[in-house]
C-alpha positions in Angstrom: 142.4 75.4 145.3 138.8 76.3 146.0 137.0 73.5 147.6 132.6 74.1 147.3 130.0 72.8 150.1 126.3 73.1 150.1 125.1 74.9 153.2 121.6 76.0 154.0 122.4 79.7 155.3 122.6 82.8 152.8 125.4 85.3 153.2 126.5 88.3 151.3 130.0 88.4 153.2 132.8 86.8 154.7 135.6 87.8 157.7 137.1 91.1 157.0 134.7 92.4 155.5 135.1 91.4 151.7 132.0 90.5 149.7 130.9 87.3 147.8 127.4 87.3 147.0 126.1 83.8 147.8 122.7 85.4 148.8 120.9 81.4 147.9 123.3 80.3 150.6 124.5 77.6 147.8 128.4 77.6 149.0 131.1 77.4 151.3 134.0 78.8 150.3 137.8 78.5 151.1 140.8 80.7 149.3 138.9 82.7 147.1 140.4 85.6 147.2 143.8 86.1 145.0 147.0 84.1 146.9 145.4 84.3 150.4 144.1 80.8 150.7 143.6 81.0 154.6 140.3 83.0 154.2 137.5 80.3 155.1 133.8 80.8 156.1 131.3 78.5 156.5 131.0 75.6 159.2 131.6 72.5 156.6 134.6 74.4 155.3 136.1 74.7 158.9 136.0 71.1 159.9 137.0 70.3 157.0 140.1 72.2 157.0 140.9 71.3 160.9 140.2 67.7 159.4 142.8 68.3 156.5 145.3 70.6 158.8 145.5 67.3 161.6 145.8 64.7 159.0 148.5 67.1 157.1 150.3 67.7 160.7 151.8 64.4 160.7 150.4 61.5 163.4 151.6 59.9 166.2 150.3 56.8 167.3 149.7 56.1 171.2 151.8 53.3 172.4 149.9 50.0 173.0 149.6 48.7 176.6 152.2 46.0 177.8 152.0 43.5 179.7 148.1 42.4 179.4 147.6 40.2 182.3 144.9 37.5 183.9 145.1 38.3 187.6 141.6 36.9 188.6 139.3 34.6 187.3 135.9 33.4 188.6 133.0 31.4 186.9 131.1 34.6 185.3 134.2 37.4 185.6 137.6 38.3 184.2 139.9 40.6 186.4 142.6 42.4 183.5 145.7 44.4 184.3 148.2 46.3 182.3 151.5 48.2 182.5 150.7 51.8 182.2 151.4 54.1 178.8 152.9 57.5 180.4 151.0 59.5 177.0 147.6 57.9 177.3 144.4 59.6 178.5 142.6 56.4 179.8 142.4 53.2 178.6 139.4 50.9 176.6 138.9 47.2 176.5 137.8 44.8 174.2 136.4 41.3 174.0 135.9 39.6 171.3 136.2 43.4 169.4 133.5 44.7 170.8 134.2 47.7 174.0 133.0 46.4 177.2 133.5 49.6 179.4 131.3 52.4 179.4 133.7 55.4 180.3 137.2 55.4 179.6 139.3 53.8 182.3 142.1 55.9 184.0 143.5 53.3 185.8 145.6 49.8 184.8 142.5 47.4 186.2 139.4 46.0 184.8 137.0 43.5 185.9 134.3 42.0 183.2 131.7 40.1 184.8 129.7 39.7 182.1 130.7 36.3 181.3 129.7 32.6 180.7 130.8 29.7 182.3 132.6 27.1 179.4 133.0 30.4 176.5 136.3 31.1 175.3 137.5 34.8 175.1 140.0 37.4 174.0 140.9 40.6 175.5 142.2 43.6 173.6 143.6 46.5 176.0 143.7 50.0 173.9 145.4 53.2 174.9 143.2 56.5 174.5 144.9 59.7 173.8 143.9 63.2 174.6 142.4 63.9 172.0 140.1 60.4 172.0 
């Protein structure tokens, strides 16, 4: 399979030395060479294949949080905690789908206190692994 990209730089070669003209910098380039279909140059070409290689490589979901619990209320503030999940990184929540923390959390507790008096609202508590 030979899988083309614009790019913007010219190049007259690629790792180890082989040649390919490409001296209008038209391509990336990706197995070109005979059965060898590891040789790769070019950035698009490299995400892309670390795209296709992860995606290829199976995935495993992180767990979900347990356990989602109210343990403080007051008229403008919601205090949330949560049983841990031993694989995650850190830890985002959601109201209404939309993130309300800045940073990832590391630990099981949250506190929004960006509420109104009266609304109604739904929290969503979502494991982050290490890789985001």
């Amino acid at each position: 399979m030979i899988i083309l990209y614009p790019q913007t730089v010219a190049t007259t070669s690629i790792s180890g030395g082989a040649s390919l003209p490409n001296s209008n910098g038209c391509w990336d380039w990706i197995g070109w060479y005979g059965t060898d279909f590891s040789v790769k140059s070019g950035k698009q070409l490299a995400a892309m294949k670390k795209m296709i290689d992860r995606i290829t490589g199976g995935f495993n979901p992180i767990d979900i949080p347990k356990e989602l619990q109210v343990t403080a209320v007051t008229d403008n503030s919601v205090s949330l905690s949560w049983k841990p999940v031993s694989s995650a990184h850190g830890y985002n929540v959601y109201r209404n789908g939309g993130k309300v923390n800045g940073a990832t959390i590391s630990g099981t507790t949250f506190t929004d206190s960006n509420l109104n008096s009266g609304s109604t609202y739904t929290f969503t508590v979502k494991a982050v692994s290490s890789s985001g």
